[in-house]
C-alpha positions as CSV (number, residue, x, y, z in Angstrom):
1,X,101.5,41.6,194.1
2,X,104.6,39.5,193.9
3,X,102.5,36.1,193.2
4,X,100.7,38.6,190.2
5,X,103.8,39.8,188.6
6,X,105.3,36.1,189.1
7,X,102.0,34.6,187.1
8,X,102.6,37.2,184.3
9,X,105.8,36.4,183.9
10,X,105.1,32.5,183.5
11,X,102.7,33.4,181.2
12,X,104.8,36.2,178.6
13,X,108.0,33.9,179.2
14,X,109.0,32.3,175.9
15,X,112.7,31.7,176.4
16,X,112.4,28.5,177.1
17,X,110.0,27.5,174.0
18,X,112.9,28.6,171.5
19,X,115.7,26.0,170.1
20,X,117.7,28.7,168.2
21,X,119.8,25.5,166.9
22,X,116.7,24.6,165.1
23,X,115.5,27.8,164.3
24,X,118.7,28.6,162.2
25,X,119.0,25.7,160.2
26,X,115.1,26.3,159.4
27,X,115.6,29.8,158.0
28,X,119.0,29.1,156.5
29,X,117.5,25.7,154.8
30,X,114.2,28.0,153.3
31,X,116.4,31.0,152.0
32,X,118.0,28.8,149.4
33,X,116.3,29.9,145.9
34,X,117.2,27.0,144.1
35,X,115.8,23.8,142.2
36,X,111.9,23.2,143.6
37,X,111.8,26.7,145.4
38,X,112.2,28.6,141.7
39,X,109.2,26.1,139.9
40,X,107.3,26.7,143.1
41,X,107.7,30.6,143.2
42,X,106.7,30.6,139.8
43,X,103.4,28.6,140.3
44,X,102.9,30.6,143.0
45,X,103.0,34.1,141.6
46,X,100.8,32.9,138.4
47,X,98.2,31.5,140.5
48,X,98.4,34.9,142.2
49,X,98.1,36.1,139.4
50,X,95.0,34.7,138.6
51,X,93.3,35.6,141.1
52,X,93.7,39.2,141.1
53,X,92.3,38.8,137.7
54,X,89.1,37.2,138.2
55,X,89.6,38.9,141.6
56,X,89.1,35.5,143.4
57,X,90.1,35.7,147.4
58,X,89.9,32.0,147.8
59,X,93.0,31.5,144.7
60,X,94.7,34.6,145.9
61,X,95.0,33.3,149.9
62,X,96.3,29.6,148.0
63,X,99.1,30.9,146.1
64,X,100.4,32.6,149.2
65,X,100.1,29.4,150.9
66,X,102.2,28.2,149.0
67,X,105.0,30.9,148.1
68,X,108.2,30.8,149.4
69,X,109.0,34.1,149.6
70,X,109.2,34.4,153.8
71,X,112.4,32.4,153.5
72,X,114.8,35.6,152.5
73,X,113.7,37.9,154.4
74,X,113.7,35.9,158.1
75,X,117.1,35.2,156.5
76,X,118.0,38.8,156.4
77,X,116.6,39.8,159.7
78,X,118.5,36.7,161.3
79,X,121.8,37.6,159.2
80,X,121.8,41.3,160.6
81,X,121.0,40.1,164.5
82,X,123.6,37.4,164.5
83,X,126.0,39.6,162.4
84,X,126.5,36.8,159.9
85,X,127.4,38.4,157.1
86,X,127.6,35.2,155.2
87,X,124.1,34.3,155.7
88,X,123.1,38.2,154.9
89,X,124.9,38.7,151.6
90,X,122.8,35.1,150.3
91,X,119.5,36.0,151.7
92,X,120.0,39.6,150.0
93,X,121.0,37.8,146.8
94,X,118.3,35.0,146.8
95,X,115.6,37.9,148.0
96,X,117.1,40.2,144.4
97,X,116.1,36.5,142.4
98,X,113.0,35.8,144.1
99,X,111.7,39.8,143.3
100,X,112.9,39.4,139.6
101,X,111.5,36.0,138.8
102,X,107.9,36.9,140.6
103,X,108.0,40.1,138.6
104,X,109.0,38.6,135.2
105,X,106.2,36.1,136.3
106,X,103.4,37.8,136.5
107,X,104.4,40.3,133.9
108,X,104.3,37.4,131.1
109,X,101.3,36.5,132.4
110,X,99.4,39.8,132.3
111,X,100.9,40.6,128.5
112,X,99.7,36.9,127.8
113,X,96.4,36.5,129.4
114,X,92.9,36.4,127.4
115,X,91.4,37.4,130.2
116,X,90.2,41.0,130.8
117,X,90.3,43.0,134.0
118,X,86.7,43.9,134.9
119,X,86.9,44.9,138.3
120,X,90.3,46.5,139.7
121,X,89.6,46.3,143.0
122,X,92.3,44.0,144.8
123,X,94.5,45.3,142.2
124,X,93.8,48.6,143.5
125,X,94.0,47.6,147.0
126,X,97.7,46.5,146.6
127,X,99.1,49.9,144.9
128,X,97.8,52.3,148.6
129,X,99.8,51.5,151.7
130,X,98.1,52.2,155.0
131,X,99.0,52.1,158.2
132,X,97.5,48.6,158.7
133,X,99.9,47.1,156.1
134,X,102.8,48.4,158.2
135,X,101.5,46.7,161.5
136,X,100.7,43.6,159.8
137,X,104.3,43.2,158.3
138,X,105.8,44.2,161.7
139,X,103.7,41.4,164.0
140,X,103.5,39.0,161.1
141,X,107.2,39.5,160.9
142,X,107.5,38.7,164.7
143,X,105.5,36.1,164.9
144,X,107.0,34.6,162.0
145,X,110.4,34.5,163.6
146,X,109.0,33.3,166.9
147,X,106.9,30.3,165.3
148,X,110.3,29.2,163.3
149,X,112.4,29.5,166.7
150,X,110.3,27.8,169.2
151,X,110.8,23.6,169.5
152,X,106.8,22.6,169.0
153,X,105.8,23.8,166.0
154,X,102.2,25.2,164.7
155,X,100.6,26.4,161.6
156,X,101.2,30.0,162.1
157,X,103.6,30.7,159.6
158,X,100.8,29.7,156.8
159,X,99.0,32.5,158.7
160,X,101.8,35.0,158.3
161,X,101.9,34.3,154.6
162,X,98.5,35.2,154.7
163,X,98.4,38.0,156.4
164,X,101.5,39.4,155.4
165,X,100.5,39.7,151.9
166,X,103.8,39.4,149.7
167,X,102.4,38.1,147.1
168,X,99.2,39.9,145.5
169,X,102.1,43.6,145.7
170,X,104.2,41.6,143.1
171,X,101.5,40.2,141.3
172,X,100.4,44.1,140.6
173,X,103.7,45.6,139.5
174,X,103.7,42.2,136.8
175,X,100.2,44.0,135.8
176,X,101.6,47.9,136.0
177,X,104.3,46.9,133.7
178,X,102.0,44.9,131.3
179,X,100.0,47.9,131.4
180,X,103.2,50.5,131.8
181,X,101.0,52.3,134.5
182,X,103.9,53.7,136.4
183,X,101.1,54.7,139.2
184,X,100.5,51.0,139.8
185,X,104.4,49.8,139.6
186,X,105.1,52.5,142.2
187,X,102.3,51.9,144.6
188,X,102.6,47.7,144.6
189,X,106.8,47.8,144.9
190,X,106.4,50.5,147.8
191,X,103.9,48.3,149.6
192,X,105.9,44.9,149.2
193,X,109.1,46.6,150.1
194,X,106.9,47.9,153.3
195,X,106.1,44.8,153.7
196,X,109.5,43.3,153.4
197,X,111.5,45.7,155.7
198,X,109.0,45.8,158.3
199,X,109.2,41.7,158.5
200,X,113.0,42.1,158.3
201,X,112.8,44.8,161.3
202,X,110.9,42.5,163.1
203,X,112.6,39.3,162.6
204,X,116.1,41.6,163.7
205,X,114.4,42.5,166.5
206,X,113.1,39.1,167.8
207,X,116.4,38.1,167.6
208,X,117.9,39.9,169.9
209,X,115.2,40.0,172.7
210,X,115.6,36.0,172.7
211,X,119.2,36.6,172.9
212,X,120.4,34.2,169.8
213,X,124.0,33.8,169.8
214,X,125.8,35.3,167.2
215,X,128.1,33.6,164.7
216,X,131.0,31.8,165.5
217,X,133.8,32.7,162.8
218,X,134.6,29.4,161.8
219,X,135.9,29.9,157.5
220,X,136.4,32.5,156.1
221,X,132.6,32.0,154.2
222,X,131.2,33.2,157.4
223,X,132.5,36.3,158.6
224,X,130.9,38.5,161.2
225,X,129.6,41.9,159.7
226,X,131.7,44.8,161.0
227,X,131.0,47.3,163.4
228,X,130.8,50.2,160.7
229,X,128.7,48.2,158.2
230,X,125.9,46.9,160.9
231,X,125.5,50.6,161.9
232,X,125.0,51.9,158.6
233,X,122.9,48.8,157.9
234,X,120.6,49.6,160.7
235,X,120.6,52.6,159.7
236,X,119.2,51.7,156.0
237,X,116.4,49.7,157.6
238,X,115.4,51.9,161.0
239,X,115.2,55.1,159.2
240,X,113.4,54.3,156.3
241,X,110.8,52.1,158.6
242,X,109.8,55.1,160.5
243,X,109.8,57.6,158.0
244,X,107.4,55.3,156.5
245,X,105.6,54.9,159.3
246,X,104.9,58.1,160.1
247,X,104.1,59.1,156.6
248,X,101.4,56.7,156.7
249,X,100.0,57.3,159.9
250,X,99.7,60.9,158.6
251,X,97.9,60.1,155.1
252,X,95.9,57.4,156.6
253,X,94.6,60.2,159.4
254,X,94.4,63.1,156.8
255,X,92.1,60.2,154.8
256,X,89.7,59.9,158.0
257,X,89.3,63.3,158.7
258,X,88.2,63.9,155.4
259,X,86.1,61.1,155.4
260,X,84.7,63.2,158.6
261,X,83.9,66.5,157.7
262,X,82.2,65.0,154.5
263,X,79.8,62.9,157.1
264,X,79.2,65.7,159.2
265,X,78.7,68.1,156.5
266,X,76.6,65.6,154.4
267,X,73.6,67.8,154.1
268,X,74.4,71.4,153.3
269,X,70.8,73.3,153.3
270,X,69.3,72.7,149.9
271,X,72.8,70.9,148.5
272,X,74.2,68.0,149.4
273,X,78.1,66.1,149.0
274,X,77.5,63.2,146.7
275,X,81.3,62.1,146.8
276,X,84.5,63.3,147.9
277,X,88.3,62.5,147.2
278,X,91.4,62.8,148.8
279,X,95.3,63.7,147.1
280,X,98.0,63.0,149.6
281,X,101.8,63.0,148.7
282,X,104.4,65.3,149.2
283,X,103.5,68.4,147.1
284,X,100.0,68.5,148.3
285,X,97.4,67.4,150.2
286,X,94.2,68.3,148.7
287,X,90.3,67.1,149.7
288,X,88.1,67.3,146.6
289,X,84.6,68.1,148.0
290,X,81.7,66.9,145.0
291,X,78.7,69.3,145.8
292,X,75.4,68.8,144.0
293,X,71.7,70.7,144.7
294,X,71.3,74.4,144.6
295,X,74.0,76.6,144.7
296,X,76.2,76.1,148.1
297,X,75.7,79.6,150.4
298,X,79.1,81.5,152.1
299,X,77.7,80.7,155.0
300,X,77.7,76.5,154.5
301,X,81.2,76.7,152.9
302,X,82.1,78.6,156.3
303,X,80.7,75.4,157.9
304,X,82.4,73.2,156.2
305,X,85.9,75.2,156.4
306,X,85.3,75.3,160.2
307,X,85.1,71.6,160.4
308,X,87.7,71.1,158.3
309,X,89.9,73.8,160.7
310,X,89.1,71.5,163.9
311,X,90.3,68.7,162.2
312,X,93.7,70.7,161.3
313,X,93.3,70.5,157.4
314,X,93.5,74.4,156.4
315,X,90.9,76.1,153.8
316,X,93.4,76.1,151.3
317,X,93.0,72.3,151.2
318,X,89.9,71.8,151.0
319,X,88.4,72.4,146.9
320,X,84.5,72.6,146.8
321,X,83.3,71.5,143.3
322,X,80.0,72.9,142.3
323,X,79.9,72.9,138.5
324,X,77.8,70.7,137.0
325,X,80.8,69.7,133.9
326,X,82.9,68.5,137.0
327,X,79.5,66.1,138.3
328,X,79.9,64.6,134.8
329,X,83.7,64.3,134.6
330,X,84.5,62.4,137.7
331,X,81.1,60.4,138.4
332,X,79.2,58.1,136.1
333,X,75.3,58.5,135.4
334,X,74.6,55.9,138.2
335,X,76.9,57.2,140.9
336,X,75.2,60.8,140.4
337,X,72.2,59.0,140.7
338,X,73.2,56.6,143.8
339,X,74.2,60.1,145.7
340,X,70.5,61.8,144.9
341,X,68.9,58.5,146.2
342,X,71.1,58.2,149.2
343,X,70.5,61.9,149.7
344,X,66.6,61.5,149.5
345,X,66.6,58.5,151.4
346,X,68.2,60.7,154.5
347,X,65.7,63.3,153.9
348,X,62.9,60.4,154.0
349,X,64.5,59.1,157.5
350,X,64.7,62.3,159.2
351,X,61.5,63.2,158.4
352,X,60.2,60.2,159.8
353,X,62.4,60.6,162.7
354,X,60.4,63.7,163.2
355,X,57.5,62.3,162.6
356,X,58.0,59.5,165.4
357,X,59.3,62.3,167.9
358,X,56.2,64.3,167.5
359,X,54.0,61.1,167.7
360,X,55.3,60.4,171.0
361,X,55.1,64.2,172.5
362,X,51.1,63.9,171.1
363,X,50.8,60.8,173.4
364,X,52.1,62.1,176.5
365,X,49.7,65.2,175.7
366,X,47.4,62.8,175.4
367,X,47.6,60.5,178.5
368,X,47.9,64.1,180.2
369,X,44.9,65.1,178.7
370,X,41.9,65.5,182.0
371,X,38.8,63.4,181.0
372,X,36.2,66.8,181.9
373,X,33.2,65.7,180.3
374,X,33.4,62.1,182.0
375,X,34.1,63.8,185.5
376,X,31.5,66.1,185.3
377,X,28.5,64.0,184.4
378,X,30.0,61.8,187.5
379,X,30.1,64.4,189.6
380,X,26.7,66.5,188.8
381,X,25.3,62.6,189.0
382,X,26.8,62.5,193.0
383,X,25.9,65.9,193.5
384,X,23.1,67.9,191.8
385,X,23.5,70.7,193.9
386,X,27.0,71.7,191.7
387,X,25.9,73.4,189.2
388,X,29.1,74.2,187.1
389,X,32.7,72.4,187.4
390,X,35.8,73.8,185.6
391,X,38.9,71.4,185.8
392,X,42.6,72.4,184.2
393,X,46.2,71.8,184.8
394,X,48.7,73.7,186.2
395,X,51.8,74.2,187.8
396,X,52.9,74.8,191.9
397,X,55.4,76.8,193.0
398,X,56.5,76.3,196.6
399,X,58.1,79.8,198.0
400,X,60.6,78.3,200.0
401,X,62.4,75.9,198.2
402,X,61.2,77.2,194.6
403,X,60.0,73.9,193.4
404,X,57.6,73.3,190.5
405,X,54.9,70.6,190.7
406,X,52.4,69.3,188.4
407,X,49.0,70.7,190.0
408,X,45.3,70.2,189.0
409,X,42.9,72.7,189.9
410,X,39.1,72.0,190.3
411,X,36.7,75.2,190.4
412,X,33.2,73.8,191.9
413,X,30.3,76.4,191.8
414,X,26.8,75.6,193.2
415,X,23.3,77.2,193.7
416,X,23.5,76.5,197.5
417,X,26.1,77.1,200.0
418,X,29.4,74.4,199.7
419,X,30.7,73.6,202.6
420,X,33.9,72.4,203.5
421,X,32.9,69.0,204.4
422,X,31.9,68.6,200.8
423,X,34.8,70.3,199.6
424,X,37.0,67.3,200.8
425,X,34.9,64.4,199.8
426,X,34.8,65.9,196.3
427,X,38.1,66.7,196.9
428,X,39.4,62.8,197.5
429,X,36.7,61.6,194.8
430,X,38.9,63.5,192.4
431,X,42.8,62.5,193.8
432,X,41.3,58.7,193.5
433,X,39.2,59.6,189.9
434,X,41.9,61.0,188.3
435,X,45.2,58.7,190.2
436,X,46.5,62.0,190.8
437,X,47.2,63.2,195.0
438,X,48.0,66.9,193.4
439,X,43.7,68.2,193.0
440,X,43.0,71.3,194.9
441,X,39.1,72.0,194.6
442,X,37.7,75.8,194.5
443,X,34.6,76.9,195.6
């Protein structure tokens, strides 16, 4: 066991792989929003822009390759562990310019642009937080900070920028303000600001497992950050991360479970749900349930508020929509249409389901099925004495240990006397005839 926990250690140790010399000229070099870094954000953020609006993944991936926007906040997260107050008040400044310029950015370029916005979709996709965004910022964020600290460097900072996502959430509040769609300048800043504190948190906390030393007072430029201020700090960044957290955790899981009863309630009798649609913020969480078919009876809507119960979503949440004004409101000719398909489609499936079931159940009647007429031209061939043969299947019951076997039963009848020597040779004939050691002949 020692030898085990010995291996793992070798193999989770990191300490020696970081040079935090290195590691904080790096961050404090990439924080400076000057010069190149400005021209370069700017490029960045309209070829961003760009590709949200032919929604192009391949442009969109680029222009985060080549933003600068990490820079900031590693500074801030490395400012706050190292209580270099210095190095925090410019990383907090630069990160205010980089926001604005991106923002003016891709505003200009939405209010300019020929080009129309067909399909919304990573738009969209950039203004609804989910719990997946907030684990990507966190280990992006860490292994950000550990890729900058340790001495051989890779390419997985390109991959952070990636995955992180910075970009595309500026790009989108550029568009809500073109458009003044407060819904989309909400949704877009809280996900980049997700994005940025949970980086931040997780650069702060990097440094301080690898134990980076914190900043010697050498001017008065660089001043340690007081004891008061680095709690309240801390504060700022801890509380809001989990509140977030655990607010999205909740709408992502009240999202699924709707998503669940609507599955499992698909098929309601002679109605079906064609769509469904969830509100979750603070004032209410509602799922919208789209019913279409004949009218939806007590008895399904008790179904469906069951389910909804086991998943812990009350009835007063759940908003069954049955009028036919409401079908045309929310959904488009070719949705209603898509839904009545998909819903025939299942119908087709399960009754060719059924079909298949009862196909196979024929066959094993089938292959269970006693050849008579065969076995009794055989047998009257053998023995012309028998005279009439009656053959079915049954079942044994044995009185002692009240078990069941498969039995066949063989009723001989002859115009002369059958003994019991011919009983048994009839008898055998028939186990090896019919592959079956369970015949009993009668006579």
């Amino acid at each position: 066991m020692r030898k085990i926990i010995r291996y793992i250690r070798s193999l989770v140790n990191i300490w020696e792989y970081i040079d935090y010399e290195t590691a904080d000229k790096s961050i404090r070099k990439n924080i400076a929003f000057k010069g190149p870094n400005v021209i370069i954000l700017a490029c960045a953020i309209i070829i961003a822009s760009v590709g949200l609006n032919v929604n192009s993944i391949p442009v969109i991936i680029g222009a985060m390759l080549i933003s600068p926007v990490m820079g900031p906040i590693l500074g801030l997260g490395l400012g706050l562990g190292t209580e270099d107050r210095h190095l925090l008040r410019d990383s907090l400044k630069n990160f205010a310019i980089m926001v604005a310029i991106s923002i003016l950015a891709s505003s200009l370029f939405f209010l300019l642009s020929p080009l129309t916005l067909e399909n919304q979709s990573e738009l969209l996709a950039r203004t609804n937080p989910t719990i997946y965004d907030v684990l990507i910022a966190l280990f992006g964020g860490f292994a950000g900070i550990l890729e900058t600290s340790r001495k051989d460097k890779g390419t997985v900072i390109s991959g952070v920028a990636i995955a992180t996502a910075l970009m595309p959430p500026l790009c989108t509040v550029g568009y809500g303000i073109s458009q003044l769609n407060l819904t989309y300048i909400g949704g877009a800043l809280y996900l980049f600001l997700i994005n940025t504190i949970f980086i931040a948190l997780a650069t702060f906390l990097a440094v301080k497992l690898f134990q980076f030393p914190a900043v010697q007072v050498t001017d008065e430029n660089h001043q340690r950050i007081s004891k008061s201020w680095y709690i309240v700090i801390l504060v700022v960044i801890l509380v809001p991360s989990i509140i977030t957290a655990v607010n999205v955790v909740r709408e992502n899981n009240f999202k699924i479970h709707a998503t669940q009863i609507v599955q499992k309630n698909k098929n309601l009798g002679g109605s079906f749900i064609y769509d469904h649609k969830t509100t979750y913020n603070r004032r209410e969480q509602i799922v919208d349930i789209f019913v279409a078919g004949e009218a939806l009876p007590d008895e399904m809507k008790e179904r469906v508020y069951r389910d909804a119960e086991h998943f812990g979503i009350t009835r007063g949440q759940i908003i069954i929509h049955e009028d036919a004004t409401i079908v045309r409101e929310n959904l488009s000719e070719a949705e209603i249409l898509k839904g009545i398909y998909e819903h025939t489609d299942r119908q087709i499936k399960e009754l060719n389901d059924s079909i298949t079931r009862l196909n196979i159940q024929l066959d094993v009647y089938k292959n269970k099925e006693i050849p008579a007429y065969a076995i009794a031209k055989e047998l009257f061939a053998q023995h012309p004495e028998i005279s009439n043969i009656s053959l079915t299947r049954g079942s044994a019951v044995d009185a002692d240990s009240l078990s069941v076997s498969e039995r066949i039963m063989v009723f001989v009848s002859s115009d002369e006397t059958i003994n019991e020597e011919l009983r048994d040779r009839i008898e055998r004939w028939l186990k090896v005839r019919l592959d079956n050691d369970n015949v009993t002949v009668v006579y």
